[in-house]
N, C-alpha and C positions, 0 to 999 in steps of 0.2 A: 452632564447637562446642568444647566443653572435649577440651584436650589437654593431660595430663599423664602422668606417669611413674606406675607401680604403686606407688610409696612414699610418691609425693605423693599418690596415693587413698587411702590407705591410712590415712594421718594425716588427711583430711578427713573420713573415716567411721569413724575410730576403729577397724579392722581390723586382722591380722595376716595381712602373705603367706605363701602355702604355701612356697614358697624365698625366702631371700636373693636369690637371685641372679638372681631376676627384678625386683629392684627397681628397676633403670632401663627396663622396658622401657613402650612409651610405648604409651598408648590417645588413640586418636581418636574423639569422639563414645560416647556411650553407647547401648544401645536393650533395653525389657526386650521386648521382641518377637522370635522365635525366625525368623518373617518377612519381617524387617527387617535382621537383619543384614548390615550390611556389614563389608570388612574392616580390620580395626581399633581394631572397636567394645569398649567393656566392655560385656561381657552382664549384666542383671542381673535376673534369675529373680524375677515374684514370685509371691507363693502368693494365690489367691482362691476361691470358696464353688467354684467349677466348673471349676477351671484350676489347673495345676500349673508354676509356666515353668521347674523344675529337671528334670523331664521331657528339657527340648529342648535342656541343654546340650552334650551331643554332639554335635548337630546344630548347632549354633553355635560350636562349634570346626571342626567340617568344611568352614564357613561363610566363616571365614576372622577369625571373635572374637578377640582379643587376649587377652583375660584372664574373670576372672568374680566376681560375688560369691556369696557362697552363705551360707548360715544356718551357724553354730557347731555344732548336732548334727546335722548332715544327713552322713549316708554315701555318700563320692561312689565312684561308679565307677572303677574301678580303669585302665580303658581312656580314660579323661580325661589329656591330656596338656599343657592348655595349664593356665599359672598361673594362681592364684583368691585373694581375699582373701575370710577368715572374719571374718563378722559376729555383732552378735546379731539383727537382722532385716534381709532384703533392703531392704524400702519404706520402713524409717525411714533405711537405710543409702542411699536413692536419696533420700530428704530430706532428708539432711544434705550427701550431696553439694552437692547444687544449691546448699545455703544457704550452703555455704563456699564455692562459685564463685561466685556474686553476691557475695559480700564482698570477693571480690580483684579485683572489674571498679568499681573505684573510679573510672574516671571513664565510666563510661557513665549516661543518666539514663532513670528506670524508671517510666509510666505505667500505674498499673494502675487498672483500669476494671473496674464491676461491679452490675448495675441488673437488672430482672424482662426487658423490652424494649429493644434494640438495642443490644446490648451489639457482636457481631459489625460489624453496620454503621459503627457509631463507631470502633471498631477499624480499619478499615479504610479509612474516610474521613481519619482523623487520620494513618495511614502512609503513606497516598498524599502527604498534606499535608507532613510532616516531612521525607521523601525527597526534595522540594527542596530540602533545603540536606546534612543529617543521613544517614549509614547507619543503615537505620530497620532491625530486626528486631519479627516480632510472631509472635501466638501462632497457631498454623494450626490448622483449623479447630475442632473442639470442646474442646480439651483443656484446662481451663479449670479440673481437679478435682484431688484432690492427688495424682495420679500426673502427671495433664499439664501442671499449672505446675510439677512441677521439669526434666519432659521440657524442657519451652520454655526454661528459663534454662540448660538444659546443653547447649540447640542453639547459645546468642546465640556471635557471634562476638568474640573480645578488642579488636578494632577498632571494635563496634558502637557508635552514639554514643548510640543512644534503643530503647530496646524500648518494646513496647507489650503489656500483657497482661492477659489477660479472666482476672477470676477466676467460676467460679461457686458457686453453693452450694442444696443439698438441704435441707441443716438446720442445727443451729447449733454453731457448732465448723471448717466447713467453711473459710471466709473467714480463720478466727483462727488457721491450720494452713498457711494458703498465705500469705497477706499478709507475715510475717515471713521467706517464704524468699525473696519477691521484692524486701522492702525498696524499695517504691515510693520515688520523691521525689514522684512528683505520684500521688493517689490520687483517685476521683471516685464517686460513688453516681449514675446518670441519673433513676433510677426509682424506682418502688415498686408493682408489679403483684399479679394474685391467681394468680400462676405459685408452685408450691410450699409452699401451703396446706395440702395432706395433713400434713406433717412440722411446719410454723411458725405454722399455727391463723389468724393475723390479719396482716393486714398491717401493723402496728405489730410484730410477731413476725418479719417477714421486713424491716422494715427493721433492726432490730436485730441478726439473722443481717449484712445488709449491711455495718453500722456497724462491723464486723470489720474491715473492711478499713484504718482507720486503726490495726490493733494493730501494726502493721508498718512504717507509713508511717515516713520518714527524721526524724529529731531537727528538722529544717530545712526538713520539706516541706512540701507544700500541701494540704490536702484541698476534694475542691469537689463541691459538689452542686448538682441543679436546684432550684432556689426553688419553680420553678410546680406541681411535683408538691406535692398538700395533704400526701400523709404526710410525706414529708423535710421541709417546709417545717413543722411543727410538731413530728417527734422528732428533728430534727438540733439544735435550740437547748437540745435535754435533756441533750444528751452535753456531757463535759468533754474537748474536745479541744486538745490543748495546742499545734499547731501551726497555722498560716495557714490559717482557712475562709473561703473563697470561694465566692460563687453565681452562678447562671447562669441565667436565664429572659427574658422578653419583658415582664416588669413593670416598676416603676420602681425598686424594692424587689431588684432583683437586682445584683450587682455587676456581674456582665458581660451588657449589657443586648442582646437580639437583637429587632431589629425588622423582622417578615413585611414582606415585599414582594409577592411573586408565588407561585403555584405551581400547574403544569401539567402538559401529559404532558412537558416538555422539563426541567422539574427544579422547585426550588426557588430563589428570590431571597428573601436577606434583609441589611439594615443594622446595621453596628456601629459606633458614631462615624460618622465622614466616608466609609467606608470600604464600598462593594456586594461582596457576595459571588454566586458562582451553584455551584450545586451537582447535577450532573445525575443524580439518582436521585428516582423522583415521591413524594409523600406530606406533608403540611405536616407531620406527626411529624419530619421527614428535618432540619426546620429547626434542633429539641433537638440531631440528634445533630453538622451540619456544625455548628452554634452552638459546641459545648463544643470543637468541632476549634479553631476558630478561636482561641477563649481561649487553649486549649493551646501553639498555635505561637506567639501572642504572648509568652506566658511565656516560650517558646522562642526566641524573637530572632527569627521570620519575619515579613518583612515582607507586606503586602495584596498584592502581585503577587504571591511566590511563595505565596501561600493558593493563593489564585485558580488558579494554575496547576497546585497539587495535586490542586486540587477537576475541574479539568477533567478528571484520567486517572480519576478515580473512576466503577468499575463496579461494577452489581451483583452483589454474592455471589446462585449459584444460592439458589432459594426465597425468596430473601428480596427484596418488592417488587420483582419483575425483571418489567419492561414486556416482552414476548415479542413482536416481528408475525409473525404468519402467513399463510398462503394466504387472506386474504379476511376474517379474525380477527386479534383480540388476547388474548393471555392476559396477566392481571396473576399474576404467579405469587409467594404468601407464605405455601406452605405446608412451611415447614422446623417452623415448633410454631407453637402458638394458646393465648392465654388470653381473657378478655376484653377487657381494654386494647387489647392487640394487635388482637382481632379489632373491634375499636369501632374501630381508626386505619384499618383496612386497608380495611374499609366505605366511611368518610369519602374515604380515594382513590377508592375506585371511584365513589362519588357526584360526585365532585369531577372527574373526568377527563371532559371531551366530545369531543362528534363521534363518537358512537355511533349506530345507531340502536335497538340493545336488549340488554341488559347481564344477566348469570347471576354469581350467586353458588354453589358447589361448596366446602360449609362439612361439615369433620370434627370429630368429638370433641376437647376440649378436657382436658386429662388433667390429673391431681395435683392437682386442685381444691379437695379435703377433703370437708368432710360437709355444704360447700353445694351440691354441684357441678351435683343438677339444677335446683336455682334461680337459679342465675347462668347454666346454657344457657337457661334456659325465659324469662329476662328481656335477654339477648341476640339472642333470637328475636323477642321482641316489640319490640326497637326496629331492627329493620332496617326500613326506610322501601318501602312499594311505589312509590311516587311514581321512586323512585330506580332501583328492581331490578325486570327482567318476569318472573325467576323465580329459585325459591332451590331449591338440592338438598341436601339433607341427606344425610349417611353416617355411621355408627355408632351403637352404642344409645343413649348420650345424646344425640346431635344430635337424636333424636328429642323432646327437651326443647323442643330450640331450634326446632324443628316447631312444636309445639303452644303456643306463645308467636308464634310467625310467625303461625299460623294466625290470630290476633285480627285483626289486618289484611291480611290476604292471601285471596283467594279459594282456593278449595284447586286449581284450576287453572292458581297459578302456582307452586307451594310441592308440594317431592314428598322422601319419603325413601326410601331406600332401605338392604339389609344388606349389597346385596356390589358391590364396584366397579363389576363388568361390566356391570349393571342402571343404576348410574351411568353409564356412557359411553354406553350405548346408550342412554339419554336426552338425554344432553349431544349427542351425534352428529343426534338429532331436532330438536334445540331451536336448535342454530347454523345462522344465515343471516350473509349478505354484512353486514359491520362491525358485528358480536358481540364485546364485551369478556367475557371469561370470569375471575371472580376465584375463584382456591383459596386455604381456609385451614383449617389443620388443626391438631392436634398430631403431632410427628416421628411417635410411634408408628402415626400412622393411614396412613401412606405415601402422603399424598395426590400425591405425584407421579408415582405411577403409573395415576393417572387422566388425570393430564398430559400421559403417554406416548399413551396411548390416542387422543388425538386430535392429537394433532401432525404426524402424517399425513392429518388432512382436509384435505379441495380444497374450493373453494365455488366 
C-alpha cells in the first residue's frame, strides 16, 4: 500500500497542510471508508447523492487515521485534532493520488482488462498464473469504477511486480477516467455483450465505451482483443491505435491461436502450439478466458509448466460458474449478474455437463438492458432447449418474458414463474430428486443466491 509522508501527499494532490509541522508524518494505506479504517490510514471523505464521508471524520481520528483530506470550503470541527490536507475536491484529490503513485512504481507491470463477460474470472485465472513466478496484486472484488481503481492502485505494494486490474464502465467517459490512472502496459477488451445497454444504446456503443481503455495504455504497450467476438473483430480495425494490437481466438485469423480440446464437469483442455493446457473451472467460455491468461504470461516470460501449474490453484470466485455437490444434488451456481451472452454460455454448461438424471434451470431478471430488454428476455426464453432442461423457473417481472418465449417449446408443466423467492424454493424443494443439477442465473440485483441459500440444507 502507499506510504508516504503528509508533504509528499500533499504535492501529489496539489494540497496545502493544516500545519507545517505535520509534514513528515507518515500515512499508511488510504481508505475513504469511515469502517475501514485502520490505524495509519489517510482518511479521505467523499461526498455522494446519499452519503456524507466528512460526517465520520471524527470518528476516524478516534480510529486511529493518520491524517485527512477535506474540501477547501468545508468548516471543520474544532474538536478535530489530527492533520488534514485542503483540497479543491476529495474524489479528484483520491484520483490524482493513485495517478502519481502508479507513476513512481516504474518498474512494476500493469494488466488491465475489461469486456461485458468474465472479466472477474480472467482476473483471477491470470493471478493465479502470474504468481508462479511474479508477486501478483489484483483488484478485489468489484471495485473496478473510478473510486475502486484508484482504491486498488493505492493498495499495490512497492515490491509488486504485476497488478492485474478490472476496469468497468456504465457509460462513456467511465474507462477514459480510470485507464490513464492505471497506465496499463498490457491492456485487453474480452468481449462485447448486451450488459449496459440502458446508458450505451448498441453494442458498437459499448465497445467504444470499451476502447477507452487504450486512452491510457503505456507508449510501449500492448493492446489485445478477442478476434472471435463479431463486434471487436469488426470496430477494433476502425480505431487508430498506435501501440502493439494483438488477438486472441480459436480461428486461424487470430494471433494467439487457442485450440478446444475437451470440456467437462473436471474443467476445460485446450492447445497453444505444442503446448496442453488444463484449466479446472467448467464451461467451454472458460477457454476465452484461460486462453488470454496463457498469451499474457507468455508475454510475461512463464513458461508451459508454470501456466499449468497456475491453472491448477484456480478456483471458482462464489456465483460465478461454481460446480457446488451437495447432499444427493449439484448446483451450478452463476448468479453474481446475467445478460444474455452470459445466460446463452451458462445454459451451454448445463447442457453440456452429464451424468445427470434431470436438470432445472432458476433463471432472474436480466437488468440494464435498455429499451429492448423484454425482447431479448422473451427470445432467450425461447431458445432454452427442453431436450436439455426437465424444468425452468423463472423470478422477476421480466423473466416473465423469458416465460412466455419458453412457453413455445415447453409444456407449461415444466416451465413455471413465480414473484417471490419463497414460492421459488418451495418449488425447487418439490422438483429436486437424487442427481439433480440445479443451474441459477440472475442479475446481482435479483439476489439469486438467496434462493441458493434456501436449499443447501436439503437431504435427498
Amino acid at each position: 500500500m502507499i506510504k508516504r509522508t503528509l508533504a509528499q501527499v500533499a504535492s501529489m494532490v496539489g494540497g496545502e497542510i493544516s500545519d507545517s509541522s505535520f509534514n513528515d508524518t507518515k500515512i499508511n494505506g488510504i481508505s475513504t471508508d469511515s469502517r475501514t479504517i485502520d490505524k495509519g490510514n489517510l482518511y479521505i471523505p467523499l461526498i455522494g447523492e446519499v452519503f456524507d464521508g466528512r460526517i465520520f471524520i471524527k470518528e476516524c481520528e478516534d480510529k486511529g487515521a493518520a491524517a485527512f483530506l477535506i474540501d477547501n470550503d468545508y468548516a471543520l470541527n474544532k474538536t478535530i485534532n489530527i492533520p488534514y490536507i485542503r483540497v479543491a475536491d476529495t474524489q479528484k484529490a483520491l484520483r490524482d493520488l493513485a495517478t502519481s503513485y502508479r507513476n513512481e512504481l516504474t518498474d512494476m507491470k500493469v494488466v488491465a482488462i475489461t469486456g461485458s463477460n468474465g472479466k472477474t474470472t480472467t482476473k483471477d485465472i491470470l493471478t493465479s498464473v502470474l504468481a508462479e513466478r511474479y508477486k501478483v496484486q489484483k483488484t478485489i472484488g468489484n471495485l473496478n469504477n473510478e473510486i475502486g481503481v484508484p482504491k486498488t492502485i493505492l493498495d499495490l505494494d512497492e515490491d509488486t511486480n504485476v497488478a492485474v486490474i478490472e476496469l468497468g464502465t456504465d457509460t462513456f467517459g467511465d474507462i477514459a477516467l480510470t485507464s490513464p490512472i492505471v497506465k496499463p502496459d498490457i491492456a485487453a477488451i474480452l468481449n462485447i455483450g448486451d450488459s449496459h445497454l440502458m446508458n450505451l444504446k448498441t453494442k458498437e456503443g459499448i465497445a467504444k465505451a470499451k476502447m477507452e481503455i487504450v486512452d491510457g495504455l503505456s507508449e510501449d504497450g500492448i493492446f489485445i482483443y478477442n478476434i472471435d467476438d463479431e463486434i471487436l473483430a469488426k470496430e477494433v480495425p476502425t480505431y487508430e491505435v498506435g501501440q502493439k494490437v494483438l488477438s486472441f481466438g480459436t480461428g486461424n485469423d487470430a494471433d494467439f491461436i487457442i485450440d478446444r480440446l475437451e470440456s467437462n464437469h473436471s474443467g476445460v483442455q485446450f492447445k497453444h502450439g505444442d503446448d496442453n493446457y488444463k484449466l479446472p473451472l467448467v464451461g467451454d467460455h472458460q477457454i476465452y478466458n484461460a486462453g488470454f491468461a496463457v498469451m499474457v504470461a507468455e508475454i510475461l516470460g512463464l513458461s508451459a509448466a508454470e501456466i499449468n501449474s497456475g491453472m491448477a490453484n484456480v478456483r471458482s470466485t462464489a456465483n460465478r460458474s461454481e460446480l457446488i455437490e451437495m447432499d444427493g444434488f449439484d448446483i451450478l451456481d452463476d448468479a453474481y449478474k446475467s445478460n444474455p451472452q452470459s445466460l446463452a454460455t451458462g445454459l451451454k454448461t448445463t447442457y453440456m455437463l452429464d451424468g445427470y438424471k434431470h436438470k432445472i434451470a432458476v433463471l432472474g431478471d436480466m437488468l440494464e438492458l435498455g429499451d429492448n430488454e423484454k425482447e431479448l428476455h422473451y427470445n432467450i426464453g425461447k431458445s432454452i432447449l427442453p431436450k436439455e432442461i426437465d424444468y425452468v423457473l423463472f423470478f422477476g417481472p421480466l423473466s416473465y418474458e423469458m416465460y412466455k418465449g419458453a412457453s413455445e417449446n415447453f409444456p407449461k408443466s415444466r416451465i413455471f414463474h413465480f414473484e417471490n423467492k419463497a414460492d421459488v424454493c418451495d418449488k425447487l424443494k418439490y422438483l429436486i430428486s437424487k442427481s439433480t443439477l440445479i443451474f441459477f442465473k440472475g442479475s446481482h440485483g435479483m439476489h439469486m443466491e438467496e434462493i441458493i441459500e434456501c436449499i443447501k440444507t436439503l437431504k435427498l
